[in-house]
Biopython code that builds the backbone (N, CA, C, O; Angstrom):
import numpy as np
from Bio.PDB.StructureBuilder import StructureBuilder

atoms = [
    (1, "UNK", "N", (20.998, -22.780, 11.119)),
    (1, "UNK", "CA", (20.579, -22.122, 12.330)),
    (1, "UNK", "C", (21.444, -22.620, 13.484)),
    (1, "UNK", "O", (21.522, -23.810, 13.791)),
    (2, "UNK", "N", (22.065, -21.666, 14.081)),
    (2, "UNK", "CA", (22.858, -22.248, 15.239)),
    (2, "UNK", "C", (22.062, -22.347, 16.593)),
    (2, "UNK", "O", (20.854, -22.129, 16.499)),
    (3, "UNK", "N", (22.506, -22.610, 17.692)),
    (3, "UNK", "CA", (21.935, -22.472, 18.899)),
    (3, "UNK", "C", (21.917, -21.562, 19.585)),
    (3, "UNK", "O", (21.070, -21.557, 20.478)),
    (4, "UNK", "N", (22.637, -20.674, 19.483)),
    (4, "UNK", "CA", (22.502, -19.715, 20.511)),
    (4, "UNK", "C", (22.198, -18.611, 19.210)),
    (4, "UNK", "O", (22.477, -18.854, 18.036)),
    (5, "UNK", "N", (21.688, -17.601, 19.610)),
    (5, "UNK", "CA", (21.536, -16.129, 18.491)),
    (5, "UNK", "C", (22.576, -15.312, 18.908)),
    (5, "UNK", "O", (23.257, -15.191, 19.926)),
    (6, "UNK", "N", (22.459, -14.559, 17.346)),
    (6, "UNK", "CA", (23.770, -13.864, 17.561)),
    (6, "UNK", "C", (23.298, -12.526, 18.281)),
    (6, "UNK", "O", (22.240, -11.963, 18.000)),
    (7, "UNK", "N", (24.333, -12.012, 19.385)),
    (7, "UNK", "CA", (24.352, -11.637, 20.657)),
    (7, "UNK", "C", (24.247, -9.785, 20.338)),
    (7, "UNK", "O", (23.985, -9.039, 21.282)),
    (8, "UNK", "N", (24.521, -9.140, 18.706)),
    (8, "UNK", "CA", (25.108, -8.410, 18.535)),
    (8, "UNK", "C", (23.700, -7.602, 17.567)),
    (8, "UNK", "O", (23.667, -6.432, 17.185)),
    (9, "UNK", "N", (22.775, -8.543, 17.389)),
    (9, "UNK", "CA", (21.564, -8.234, 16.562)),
    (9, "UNK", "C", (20.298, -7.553, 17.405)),
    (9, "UNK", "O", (19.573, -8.171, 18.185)),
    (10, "UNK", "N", (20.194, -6.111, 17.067)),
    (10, "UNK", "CA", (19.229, -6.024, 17.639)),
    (10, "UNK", "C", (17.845, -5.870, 17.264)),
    (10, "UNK", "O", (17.806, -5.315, 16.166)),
    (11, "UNK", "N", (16.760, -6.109, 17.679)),
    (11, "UNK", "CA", (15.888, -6.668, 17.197)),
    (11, "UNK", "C", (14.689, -5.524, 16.735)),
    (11, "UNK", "O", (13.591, -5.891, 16.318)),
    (12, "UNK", "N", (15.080, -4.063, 16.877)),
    (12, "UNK", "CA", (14.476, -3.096, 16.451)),
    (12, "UNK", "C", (15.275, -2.682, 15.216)),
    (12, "UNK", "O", (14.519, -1.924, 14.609)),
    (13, "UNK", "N", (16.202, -2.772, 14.665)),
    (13, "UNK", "CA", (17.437, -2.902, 13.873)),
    (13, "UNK", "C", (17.150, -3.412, 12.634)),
    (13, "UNK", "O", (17.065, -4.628, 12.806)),
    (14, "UNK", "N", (16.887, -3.069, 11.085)),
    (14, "UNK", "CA", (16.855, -3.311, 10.308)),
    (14, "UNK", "C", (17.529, -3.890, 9.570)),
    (14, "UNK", "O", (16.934, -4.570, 8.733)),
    (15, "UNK", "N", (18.818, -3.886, 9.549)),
    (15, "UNK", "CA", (20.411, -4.464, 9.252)),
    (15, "UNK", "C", (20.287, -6.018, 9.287)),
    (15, "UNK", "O", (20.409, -6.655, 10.334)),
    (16, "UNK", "N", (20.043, -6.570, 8.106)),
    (16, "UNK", "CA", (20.832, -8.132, 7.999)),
    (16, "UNK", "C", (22.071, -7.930, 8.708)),
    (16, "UNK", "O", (22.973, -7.100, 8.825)),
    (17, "UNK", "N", (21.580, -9.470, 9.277)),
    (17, "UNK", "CA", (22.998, -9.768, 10.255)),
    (17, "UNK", "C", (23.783, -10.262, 9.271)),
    (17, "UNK", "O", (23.302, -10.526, 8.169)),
    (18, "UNK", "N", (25.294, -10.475, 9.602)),
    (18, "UNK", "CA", (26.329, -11.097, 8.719)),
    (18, "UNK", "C", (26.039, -13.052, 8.637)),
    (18, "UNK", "O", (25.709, -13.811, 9.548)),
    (19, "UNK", "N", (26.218, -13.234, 7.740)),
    (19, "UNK", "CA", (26.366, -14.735, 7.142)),
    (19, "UNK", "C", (26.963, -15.660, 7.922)),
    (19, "UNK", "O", (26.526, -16.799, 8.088)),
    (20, "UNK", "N", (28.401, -15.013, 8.633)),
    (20, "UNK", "CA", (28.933, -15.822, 9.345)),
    (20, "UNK", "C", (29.156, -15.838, 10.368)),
    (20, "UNK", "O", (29.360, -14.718, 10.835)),
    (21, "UNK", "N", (29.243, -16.768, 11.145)),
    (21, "UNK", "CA", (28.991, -17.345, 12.571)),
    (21, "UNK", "C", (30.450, -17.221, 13.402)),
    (21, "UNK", "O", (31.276, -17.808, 12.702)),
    (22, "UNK", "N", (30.970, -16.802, 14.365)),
    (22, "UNK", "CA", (32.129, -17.457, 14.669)),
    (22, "UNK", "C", (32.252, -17.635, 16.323)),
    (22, "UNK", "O", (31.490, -17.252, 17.210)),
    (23, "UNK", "N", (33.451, -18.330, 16.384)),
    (23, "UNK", "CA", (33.717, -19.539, 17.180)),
    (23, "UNK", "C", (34.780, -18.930, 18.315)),
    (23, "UNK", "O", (35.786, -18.436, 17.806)),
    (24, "UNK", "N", (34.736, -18.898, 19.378)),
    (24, "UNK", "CA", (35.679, -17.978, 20.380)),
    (24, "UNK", "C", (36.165, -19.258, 20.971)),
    (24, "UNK", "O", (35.431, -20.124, 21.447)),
    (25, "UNK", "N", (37.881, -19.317, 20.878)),
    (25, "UNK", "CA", (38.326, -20.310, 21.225)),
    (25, "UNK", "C", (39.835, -19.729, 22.358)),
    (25, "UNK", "O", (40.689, -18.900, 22.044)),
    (26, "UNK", "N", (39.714, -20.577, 23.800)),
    (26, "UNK", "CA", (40.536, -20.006, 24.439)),
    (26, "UNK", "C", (41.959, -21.564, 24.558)),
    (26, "UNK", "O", (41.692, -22.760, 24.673)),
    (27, "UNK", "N", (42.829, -21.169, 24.506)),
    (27, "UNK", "CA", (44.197, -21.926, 24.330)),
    (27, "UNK", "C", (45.333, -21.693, 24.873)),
    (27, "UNK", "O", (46.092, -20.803, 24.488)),
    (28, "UNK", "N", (45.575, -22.528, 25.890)),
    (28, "UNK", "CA", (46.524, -22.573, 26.878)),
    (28, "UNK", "C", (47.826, -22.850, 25.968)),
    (28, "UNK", "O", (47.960, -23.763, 25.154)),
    (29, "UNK", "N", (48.840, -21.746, 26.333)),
    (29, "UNK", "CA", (50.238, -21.654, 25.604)),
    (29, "UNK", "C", (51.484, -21.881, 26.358)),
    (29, "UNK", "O", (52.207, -20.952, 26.720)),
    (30, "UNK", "N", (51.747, -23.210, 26.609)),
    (30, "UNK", "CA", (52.792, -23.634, 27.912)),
    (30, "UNK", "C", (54.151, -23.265, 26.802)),
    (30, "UNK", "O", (54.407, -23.142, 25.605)),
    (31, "UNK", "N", (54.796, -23.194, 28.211)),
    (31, "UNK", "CA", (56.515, -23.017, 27.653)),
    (31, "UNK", "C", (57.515, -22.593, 28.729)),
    (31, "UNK", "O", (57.125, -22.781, 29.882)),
    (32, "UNK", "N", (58.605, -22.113, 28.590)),
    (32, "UNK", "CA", (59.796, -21.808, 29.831)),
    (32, "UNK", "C", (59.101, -20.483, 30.386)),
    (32, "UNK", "O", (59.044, -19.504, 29.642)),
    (33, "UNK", "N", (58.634, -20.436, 31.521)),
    (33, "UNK", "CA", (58.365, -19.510, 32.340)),
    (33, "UNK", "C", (56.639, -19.273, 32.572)),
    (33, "UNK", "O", (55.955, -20.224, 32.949)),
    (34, "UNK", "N", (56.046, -17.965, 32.317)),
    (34, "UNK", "CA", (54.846, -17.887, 32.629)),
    (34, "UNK", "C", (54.013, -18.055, 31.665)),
    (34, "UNK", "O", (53.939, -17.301, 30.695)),
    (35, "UNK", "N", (53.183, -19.248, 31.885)),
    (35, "UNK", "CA", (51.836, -19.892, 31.018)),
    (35, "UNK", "C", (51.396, -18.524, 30.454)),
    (35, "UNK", "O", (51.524, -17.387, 30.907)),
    (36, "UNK", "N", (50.840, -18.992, 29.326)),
    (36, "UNK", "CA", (49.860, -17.779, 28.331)),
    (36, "UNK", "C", (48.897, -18.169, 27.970)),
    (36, "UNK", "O", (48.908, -19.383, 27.765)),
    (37, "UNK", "N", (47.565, -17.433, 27.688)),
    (37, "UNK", "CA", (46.421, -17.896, 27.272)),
    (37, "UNK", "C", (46.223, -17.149, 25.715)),
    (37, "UNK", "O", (46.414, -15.939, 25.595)),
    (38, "UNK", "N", (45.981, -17.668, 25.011)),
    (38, "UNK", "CA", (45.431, -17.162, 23.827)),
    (38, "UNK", "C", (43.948, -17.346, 23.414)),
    (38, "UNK", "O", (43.336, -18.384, 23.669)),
    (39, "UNK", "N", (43.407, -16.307, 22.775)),
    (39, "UNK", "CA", (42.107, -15.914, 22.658)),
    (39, "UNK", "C", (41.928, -15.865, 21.184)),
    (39, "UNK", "O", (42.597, -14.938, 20.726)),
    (40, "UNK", "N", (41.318, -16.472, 20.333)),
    (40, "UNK", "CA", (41.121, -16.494, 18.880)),
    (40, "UNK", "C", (39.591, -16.171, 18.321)),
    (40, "UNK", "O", (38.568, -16.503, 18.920)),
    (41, "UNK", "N", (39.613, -15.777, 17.619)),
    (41, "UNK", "CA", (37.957, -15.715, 17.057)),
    (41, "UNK", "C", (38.574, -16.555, 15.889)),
    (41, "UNK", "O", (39.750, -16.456, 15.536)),
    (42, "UNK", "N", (37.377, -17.637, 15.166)),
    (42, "UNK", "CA", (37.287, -17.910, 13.729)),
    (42, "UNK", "C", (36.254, -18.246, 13.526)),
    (42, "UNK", "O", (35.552, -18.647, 14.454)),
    (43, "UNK", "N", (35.691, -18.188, 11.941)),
    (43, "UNK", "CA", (34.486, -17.681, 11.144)),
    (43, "UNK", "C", (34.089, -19.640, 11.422)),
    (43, "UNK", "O", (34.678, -20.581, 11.954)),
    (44, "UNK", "N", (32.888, -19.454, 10.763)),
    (44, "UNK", "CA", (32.452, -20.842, 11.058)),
    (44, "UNK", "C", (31.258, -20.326, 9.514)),
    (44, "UNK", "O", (30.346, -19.500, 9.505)),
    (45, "UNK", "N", (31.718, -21.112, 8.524)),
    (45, "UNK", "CA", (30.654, -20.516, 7.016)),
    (45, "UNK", "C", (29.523, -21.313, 7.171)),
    (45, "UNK", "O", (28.434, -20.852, 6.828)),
    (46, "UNK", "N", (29.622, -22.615, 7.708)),
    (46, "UNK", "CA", (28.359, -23.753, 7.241)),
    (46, "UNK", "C", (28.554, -24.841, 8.823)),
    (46, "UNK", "O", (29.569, -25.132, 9.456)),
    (47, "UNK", "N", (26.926, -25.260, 9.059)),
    (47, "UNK", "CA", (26.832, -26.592, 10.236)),
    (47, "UNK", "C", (26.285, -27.539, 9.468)),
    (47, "UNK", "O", (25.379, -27.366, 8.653)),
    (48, "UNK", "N", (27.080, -28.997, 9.839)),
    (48, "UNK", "CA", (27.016, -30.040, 8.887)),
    (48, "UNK", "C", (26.518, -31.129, 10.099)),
    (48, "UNK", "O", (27.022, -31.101, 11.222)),
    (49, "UNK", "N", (25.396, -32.147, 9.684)),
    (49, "UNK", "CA", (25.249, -33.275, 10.620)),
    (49, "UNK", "C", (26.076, -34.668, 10.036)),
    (49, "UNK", "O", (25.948, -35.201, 8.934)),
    (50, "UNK", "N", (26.710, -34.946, 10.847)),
    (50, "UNK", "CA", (27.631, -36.013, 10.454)),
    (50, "UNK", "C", (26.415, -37.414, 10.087)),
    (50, "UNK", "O", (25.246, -37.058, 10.234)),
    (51, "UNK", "N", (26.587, -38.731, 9.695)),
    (51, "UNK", "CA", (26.115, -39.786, 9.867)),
    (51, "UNK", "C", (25.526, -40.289, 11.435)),
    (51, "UNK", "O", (24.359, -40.499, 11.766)),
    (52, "UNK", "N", (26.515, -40.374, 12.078)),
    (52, "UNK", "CA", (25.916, -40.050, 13.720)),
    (52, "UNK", "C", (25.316, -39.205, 14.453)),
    (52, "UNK", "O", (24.826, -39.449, 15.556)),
    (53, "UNK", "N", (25.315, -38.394, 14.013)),
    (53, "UNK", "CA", (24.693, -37.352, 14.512)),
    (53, "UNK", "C", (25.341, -36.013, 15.434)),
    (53, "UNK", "O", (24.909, -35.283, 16.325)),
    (54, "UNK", "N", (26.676, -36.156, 14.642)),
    (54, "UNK", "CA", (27.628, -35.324, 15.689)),
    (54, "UNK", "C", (27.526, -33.768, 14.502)),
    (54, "UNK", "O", (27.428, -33.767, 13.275)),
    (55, "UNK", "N", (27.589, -32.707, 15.369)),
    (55, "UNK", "CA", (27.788, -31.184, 14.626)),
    (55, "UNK", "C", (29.248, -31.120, 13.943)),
    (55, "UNK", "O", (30.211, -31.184, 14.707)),
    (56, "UNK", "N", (29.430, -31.023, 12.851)),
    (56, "UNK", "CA", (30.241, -30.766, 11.896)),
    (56, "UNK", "C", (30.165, -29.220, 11.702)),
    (56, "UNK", "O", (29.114, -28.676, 11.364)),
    (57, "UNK", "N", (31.461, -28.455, 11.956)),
    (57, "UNK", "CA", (31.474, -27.150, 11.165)),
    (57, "UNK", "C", (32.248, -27.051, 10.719)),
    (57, "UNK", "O", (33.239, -27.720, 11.010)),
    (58, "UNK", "N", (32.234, -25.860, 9.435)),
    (58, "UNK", "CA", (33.084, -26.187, 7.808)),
    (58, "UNK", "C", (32.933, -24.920, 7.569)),
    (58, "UNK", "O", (31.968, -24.175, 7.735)),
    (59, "UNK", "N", (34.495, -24.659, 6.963)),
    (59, "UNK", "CA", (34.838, -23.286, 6.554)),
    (59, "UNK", "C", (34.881, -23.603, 4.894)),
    (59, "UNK", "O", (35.605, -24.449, 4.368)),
    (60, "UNK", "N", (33.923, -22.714, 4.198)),
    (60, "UNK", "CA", (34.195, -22.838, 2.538)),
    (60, "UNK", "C", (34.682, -21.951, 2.138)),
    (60, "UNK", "O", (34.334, -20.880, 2.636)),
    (61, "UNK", "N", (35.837, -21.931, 0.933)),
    (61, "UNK", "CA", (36.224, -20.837, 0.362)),
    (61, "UNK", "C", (36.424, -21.020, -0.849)),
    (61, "UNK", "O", (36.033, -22.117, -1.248)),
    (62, "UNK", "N", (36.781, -20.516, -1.424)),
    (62, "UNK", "CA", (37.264, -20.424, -3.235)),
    (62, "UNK", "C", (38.745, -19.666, -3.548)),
    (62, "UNK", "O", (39.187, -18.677, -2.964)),
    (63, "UNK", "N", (39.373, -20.427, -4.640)),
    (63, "UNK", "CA", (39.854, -19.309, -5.314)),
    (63, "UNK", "C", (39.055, -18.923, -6.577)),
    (63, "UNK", "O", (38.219, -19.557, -7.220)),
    (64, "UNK", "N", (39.565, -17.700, -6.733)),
    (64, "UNK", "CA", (38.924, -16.923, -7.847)),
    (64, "UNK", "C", (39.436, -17.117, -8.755)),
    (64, "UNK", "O", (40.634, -17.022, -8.485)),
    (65, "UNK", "N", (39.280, -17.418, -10.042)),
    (65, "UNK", "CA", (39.490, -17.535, -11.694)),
    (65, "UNK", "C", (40.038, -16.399, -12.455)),
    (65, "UNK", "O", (39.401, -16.153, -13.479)),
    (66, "UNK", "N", (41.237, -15.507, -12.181)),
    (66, "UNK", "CA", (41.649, -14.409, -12.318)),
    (66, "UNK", "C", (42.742, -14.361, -12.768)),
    (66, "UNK", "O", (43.674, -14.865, -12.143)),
    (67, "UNK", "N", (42.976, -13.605, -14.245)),
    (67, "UNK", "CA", (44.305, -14.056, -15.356)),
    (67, "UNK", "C", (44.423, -12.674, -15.350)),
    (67, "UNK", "O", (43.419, -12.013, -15.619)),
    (68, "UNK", "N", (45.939, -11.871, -14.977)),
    (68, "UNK", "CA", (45.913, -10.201, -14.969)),
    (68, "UNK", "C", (46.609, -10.296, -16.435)),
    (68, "UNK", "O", (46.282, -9.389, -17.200)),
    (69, "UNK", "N", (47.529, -11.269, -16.943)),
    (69, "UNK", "CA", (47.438, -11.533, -17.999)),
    (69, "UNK", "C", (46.511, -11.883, -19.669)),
    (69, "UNK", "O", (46.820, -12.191, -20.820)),
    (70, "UNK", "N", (45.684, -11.695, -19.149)),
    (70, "UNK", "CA", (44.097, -12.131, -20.108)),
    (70, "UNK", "C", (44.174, -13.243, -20.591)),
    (70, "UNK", "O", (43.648, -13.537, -21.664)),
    (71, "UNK", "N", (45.081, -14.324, -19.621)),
    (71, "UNK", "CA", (44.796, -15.716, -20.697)),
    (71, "UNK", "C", (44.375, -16.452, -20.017)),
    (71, "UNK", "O", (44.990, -17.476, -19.719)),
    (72, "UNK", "N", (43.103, -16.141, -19.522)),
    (72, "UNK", "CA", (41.893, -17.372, -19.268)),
    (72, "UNK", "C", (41.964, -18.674, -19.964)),
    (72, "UNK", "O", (42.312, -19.793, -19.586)),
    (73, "UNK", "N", (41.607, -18.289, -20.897)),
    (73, "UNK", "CA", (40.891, -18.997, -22.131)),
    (73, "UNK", "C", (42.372, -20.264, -21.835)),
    (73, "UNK", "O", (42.081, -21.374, -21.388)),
    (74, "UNK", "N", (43.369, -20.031, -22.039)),
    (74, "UNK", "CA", (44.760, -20.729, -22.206)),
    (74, "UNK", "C", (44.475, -21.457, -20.320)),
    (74, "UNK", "O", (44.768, -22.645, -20.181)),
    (75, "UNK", "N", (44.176, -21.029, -19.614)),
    (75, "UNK", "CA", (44.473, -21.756, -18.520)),
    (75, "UNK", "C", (42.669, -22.871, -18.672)),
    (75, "UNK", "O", (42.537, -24.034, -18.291)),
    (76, "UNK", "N", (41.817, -22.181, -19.186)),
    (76, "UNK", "CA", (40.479, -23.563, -19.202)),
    (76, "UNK", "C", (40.773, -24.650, -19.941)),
    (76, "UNK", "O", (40.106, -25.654, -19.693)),
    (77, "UNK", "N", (41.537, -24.714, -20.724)),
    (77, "UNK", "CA", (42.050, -25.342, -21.878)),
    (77, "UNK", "C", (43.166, -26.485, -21.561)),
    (77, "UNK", "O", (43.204, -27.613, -22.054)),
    (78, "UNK", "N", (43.926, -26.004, -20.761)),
    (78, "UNK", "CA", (45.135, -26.834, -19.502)),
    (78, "UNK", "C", (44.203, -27.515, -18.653)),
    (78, "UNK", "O", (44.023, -28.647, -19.103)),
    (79, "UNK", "N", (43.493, -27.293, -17.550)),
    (79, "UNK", "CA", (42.762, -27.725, -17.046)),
    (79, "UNK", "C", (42.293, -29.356, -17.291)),
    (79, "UNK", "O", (42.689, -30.232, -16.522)),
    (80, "UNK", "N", (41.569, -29.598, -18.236)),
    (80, "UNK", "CA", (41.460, -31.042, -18.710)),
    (80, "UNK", "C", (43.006, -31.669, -18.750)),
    (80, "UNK", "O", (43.135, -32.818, -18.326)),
    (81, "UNK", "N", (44.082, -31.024, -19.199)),
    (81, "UNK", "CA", (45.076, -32.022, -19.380)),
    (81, "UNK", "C", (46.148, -31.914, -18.371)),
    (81, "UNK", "O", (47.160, -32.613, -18.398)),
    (82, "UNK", "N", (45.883, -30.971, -17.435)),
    (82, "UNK", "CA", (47.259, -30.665, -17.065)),
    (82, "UNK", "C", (47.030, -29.746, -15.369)),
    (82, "UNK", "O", (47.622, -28.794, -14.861)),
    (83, "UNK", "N", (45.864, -30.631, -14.912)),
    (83, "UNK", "CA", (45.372, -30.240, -13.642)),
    (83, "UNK", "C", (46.514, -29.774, -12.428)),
    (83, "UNK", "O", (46.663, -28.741, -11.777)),
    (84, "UNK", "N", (47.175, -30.987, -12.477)),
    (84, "UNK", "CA", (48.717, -31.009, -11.621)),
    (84, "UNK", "C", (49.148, -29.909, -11.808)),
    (84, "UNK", "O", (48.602, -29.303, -10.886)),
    (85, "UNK", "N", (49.899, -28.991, -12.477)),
    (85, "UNK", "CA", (50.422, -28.302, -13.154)),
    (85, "UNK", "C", (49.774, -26.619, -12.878)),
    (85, "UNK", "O", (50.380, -25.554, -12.760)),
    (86, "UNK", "N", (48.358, -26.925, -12.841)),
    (86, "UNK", "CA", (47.786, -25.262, -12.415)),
    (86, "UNK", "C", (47.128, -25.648, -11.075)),
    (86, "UNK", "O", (46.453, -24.753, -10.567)),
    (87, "UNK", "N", (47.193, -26.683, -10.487)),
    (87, "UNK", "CA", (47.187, -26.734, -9.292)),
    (87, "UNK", "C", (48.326, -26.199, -8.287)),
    (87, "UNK", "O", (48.189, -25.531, -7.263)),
    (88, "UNK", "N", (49.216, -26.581, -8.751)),
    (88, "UNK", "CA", (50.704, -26.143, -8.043)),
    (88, "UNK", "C", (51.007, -24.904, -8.293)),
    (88, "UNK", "O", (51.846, -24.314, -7.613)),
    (89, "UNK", "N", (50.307, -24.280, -9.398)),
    (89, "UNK", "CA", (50.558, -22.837, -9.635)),
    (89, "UNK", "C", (49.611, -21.941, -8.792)),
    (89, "UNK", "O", (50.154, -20.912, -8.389)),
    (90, "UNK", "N", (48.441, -22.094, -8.474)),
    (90, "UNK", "CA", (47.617, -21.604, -8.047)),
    (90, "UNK", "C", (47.757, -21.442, -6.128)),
    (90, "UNK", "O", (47.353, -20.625, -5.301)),
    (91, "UNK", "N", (48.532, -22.679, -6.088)),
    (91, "UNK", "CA", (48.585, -23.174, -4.910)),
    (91, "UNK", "C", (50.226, -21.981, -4.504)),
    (91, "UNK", "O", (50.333, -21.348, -3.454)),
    (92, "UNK", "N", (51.101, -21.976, -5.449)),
    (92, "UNK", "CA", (52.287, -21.140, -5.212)),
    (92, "UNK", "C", (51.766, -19.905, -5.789)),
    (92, "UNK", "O", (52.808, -19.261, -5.665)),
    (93, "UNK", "N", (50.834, -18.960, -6.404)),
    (93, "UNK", "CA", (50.458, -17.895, -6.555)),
    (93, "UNK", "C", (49.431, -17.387, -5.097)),
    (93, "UNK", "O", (49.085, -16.216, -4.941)),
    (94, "UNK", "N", (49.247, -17.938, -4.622)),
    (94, "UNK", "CA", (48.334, -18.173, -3.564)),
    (94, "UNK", "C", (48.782, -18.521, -1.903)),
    (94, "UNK", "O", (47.810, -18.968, -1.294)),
    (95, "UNK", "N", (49.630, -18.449, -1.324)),
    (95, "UNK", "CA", (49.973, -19.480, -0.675)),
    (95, "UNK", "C", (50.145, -18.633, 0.976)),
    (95, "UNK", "O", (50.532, -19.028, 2.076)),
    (96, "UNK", "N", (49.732, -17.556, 0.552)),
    (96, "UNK", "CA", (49.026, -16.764, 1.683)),
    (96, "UNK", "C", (47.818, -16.683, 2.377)),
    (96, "UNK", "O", (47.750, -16.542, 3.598)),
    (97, "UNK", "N", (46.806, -16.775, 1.576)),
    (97, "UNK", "CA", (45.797, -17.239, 1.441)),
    (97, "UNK", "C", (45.385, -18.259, 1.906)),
    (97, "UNK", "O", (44.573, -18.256, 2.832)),
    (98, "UNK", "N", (45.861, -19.357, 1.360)),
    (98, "UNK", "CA", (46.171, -21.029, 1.508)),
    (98, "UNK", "C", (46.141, -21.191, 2.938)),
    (98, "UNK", "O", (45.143, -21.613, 3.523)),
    (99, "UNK", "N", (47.358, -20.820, 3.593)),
    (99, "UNK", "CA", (47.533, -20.666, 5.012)),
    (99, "UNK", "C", (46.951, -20.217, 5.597)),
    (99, "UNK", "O", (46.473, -20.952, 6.460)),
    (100, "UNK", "N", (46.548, -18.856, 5.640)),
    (100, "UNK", "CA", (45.493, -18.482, 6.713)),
    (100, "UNK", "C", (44.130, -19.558, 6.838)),
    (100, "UNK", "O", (43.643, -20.006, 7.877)),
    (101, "UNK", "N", (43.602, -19.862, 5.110)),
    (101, "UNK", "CA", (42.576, -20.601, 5.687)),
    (101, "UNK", "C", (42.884, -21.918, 6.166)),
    (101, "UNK", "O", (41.905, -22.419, 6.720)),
    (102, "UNK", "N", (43.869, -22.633, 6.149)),
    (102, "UNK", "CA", (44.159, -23.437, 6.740)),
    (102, "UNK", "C", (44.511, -23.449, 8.005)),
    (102, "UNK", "O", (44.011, -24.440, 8.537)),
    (103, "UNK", "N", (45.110, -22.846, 8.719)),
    (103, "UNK", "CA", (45.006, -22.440, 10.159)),
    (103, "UNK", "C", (43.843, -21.994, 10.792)),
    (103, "UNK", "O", (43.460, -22.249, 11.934)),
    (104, "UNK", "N", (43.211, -21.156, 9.755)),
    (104, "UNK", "CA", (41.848, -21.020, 10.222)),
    (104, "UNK", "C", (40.601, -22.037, 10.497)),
    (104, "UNK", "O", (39.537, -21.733, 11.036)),
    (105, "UNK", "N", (41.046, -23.522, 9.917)),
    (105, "UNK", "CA", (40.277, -24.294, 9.879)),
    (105, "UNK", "C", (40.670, -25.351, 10.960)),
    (105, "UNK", "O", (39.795, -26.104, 11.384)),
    (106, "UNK", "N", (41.801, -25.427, 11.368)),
    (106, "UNK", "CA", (42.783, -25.998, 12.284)),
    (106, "UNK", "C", (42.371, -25.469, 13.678)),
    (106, "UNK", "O", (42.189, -26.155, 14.683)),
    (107, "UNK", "N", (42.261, -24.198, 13.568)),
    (107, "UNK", "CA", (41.767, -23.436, 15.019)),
    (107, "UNK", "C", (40.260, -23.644, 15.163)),
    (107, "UNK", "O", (39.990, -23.841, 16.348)),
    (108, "UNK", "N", (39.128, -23.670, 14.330)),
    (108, "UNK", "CA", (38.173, -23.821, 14.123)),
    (108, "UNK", "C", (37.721, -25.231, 15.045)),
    (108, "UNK", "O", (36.849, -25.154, 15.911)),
    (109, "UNK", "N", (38.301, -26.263, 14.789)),
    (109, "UNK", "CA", (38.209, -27.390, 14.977)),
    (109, "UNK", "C", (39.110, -28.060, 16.306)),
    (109, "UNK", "O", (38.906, -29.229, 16.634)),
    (110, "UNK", "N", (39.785, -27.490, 16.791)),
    (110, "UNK", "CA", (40.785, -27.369, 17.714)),
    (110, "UNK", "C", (39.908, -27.553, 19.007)),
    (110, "UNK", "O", (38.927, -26.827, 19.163)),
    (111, "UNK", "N", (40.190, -28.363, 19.794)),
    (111, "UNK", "CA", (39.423, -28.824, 21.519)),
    (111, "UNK", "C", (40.207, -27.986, 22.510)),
    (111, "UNK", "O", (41.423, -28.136, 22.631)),
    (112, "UNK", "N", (39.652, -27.275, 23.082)),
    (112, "UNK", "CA", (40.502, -26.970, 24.248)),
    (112, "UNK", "C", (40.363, -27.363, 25.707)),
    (112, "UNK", "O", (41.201, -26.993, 26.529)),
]
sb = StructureBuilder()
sb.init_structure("model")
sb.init_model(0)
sb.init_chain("A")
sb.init_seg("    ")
for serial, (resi, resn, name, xyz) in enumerate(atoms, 1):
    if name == "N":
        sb.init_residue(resn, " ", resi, " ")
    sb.init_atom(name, np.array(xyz, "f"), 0.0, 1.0, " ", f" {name:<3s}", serial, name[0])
structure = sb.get_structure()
């Protein structure tokens, strides 16, 4: 449950609201000539209480388990021995992906 409600729900409205929460972040963009402001939205999946008591928010994602080749079975099997190996593959089959949510989690967390 966050603190504020979401702004977009109305309350005669039958429609589940969406799952995820997000975060409007404004960011001053210095450089040679005239300052820029940038305006970002990012998703916010889960609120976490730290040990102290500080708000933690956390973006979760997955990759999906998907052989267009049909050899599952051959990559569960690697797995126990050879983690390194379909990690780096997954990570270079992927690496679009990878990035966005990583920037996305970077901006997420970002002070302005």
């Amino acid at each position: 449950q966050f603190k504020r409600t979401n702004p977009f729900v109305n309350e005669e409205d039958d429609n589940e609201p969406s799952s995820v929460a997000y975060r409007y972040r404004k960011i001053p963009l210095l450089g040679p000539g005239e300052p820029y402001t940038l305006i970002c939205r990012t998703e916010v999946d889960a609120v976490t209480t730290t040990a102290n008591g500080e708000e933690q928010l956390m973006n979760i994602k997955a990759l999906n388990e998907w052989d267009l080749k049909g050899g599952a079975s051959e990559w569960r099997q690697k797995l126990d021995t050879q983690r390194g190996d379909i990690l780096t593959t997954e990570m270079k089959n992927n690496k679009c992906k990878l990035a966005k949510w990583t920037v996305s989690s970077i901006l997420l967390e970002r002070t302005s």
